[in-house]
Residue, then its C-alpha position, 0 to 999 in steps of 0.5 A: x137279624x142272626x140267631x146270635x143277635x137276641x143271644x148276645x142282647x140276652x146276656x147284655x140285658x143280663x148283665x145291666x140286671x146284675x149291675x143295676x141290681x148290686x150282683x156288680x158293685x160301683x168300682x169292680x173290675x169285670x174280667x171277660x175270661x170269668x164271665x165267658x166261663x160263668x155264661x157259658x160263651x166265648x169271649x167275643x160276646x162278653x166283650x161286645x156286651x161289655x163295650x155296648x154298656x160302656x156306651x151306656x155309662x154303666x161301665x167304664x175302660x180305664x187304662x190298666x185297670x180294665x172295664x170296671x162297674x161305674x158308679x151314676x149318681x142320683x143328680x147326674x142321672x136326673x139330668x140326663x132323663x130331663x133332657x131325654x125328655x126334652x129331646x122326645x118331646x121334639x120328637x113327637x112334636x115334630x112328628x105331629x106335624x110330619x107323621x105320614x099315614x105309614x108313620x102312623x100306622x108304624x106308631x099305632x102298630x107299635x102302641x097296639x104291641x105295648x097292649x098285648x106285652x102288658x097282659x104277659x108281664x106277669x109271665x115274662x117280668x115286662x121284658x117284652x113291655x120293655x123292647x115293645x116300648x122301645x119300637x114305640x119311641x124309636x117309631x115316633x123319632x123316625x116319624x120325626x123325620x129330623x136326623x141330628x135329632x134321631x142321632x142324639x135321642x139314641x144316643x142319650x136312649x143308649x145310655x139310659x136303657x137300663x134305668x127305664x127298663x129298672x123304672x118299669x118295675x114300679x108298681x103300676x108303672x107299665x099300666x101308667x106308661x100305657x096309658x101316657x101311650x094312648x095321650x101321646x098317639x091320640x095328640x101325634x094322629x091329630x096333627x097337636x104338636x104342643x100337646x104331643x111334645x107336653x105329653x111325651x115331655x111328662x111321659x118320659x121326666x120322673x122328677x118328685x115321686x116317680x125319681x123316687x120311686x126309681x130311686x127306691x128300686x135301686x136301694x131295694x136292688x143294692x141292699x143299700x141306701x142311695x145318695x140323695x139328689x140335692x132338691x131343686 
């Protein structure tokens, strides 16, 4: 990785927070040259942050208007975390039944990492929770050894990015989500593939409470209330 790698995913993370938080509002035009000047960078970041977040969804590329905040609304959202869920609990299904020891161990390392990011949340706000998380999930799709599947996953993993990191802040949410780890290896290192795909599956849906607690975030963040999503 080159020195500008972790500068330029710095300014993307932080350019999702102003998004997510209401710094950027649904519908505002972002201009690369005023954000050049407030980071302190050249363009060339910007616009690679920019085109990263549009493969998210959190901005959009309009003909003649530029790249402006989009607006996901509560339903949409749930959506694509139902069928994020679905395609993880593939993944760790698959990967009960094909995980090699080196797999494993990749998997276990990763785990073992999410412990030791939990204990510094209190001094970094759960950044290093968030990427170690994501080494976790990503090492249970190569270990799922399926590549049309690893190809989507990602691709949906893109777009919900910053809405999982958003989520982590829910209070005891990181200590949840460790524990939901624990379920998740124990049934992979087993050879349990239903019992891997059912706990990731719950692991990743936040439908009831924990799609309102996201929610809520969100309000707080906005200073505004959130559309509700139409009960099912």
């Amino acid at each position: 990785m080159s020195t500008s790698e972790p500068r330029n995913e710095a300014l993307r993370d932080r350019l999702e927070e102003e998004i997510l938080t209401g710094v950027f509002r649904p519908g505002e035009r972002l201009e690369e040259k005023a954000l050049a000047e407030r980071f302190g960078v050249s363009r060339t970041p910007i616009r690679e942050a920019l085109f990263q977040m549009a493969a998210s969804g959190l901005v959009e590329h309009r003909p003649r208007r530029g790249t402006i905040v989009a607006e996901l609304g509560p339903h949409r959202l749930m959506e694509m975390f139902e069928v994020m869920a679905e395609l993880e609990a593939m993944c760790a299904r698959l990967a009960a039944r094909r995980a090699t020891a080196e797999d494993l161990a990749a998997i276990r390392a990763a785990h073992a990492d999410c412990g030791t990011a939990r204990t510094a949340a209190a001094e970094d706000g759960g950044a290093r929770y968030y990427y170690s998380n994501e080494t976790f999930h990503e090492a249970i799709r190569l270990a799922a050894r399926h590549g049309f599947l690893l190809e989507q996953a990602r691709a949906l993993h893109r777009r919900l990015r910053p809405y999982r990191r958003l989520q982590l802040r829910a209070l005891g949410r990181m200590e949840a989500s460790h524990a939901e780890h624990d379920a998740i290896v124990s049934a992979i290192a087993a050879g349990d593939g239903p019992r891997a795909g059912e706990e990731m599956r719950s692991h990743i849906a936040i439908q009831g409470e924990r799609f309102a607690d996201l929610l809520a975030t969100l309000e707080a963040a906005h200073g505004r209330p959130q559309p509700r999503a139409a009960r099912t």
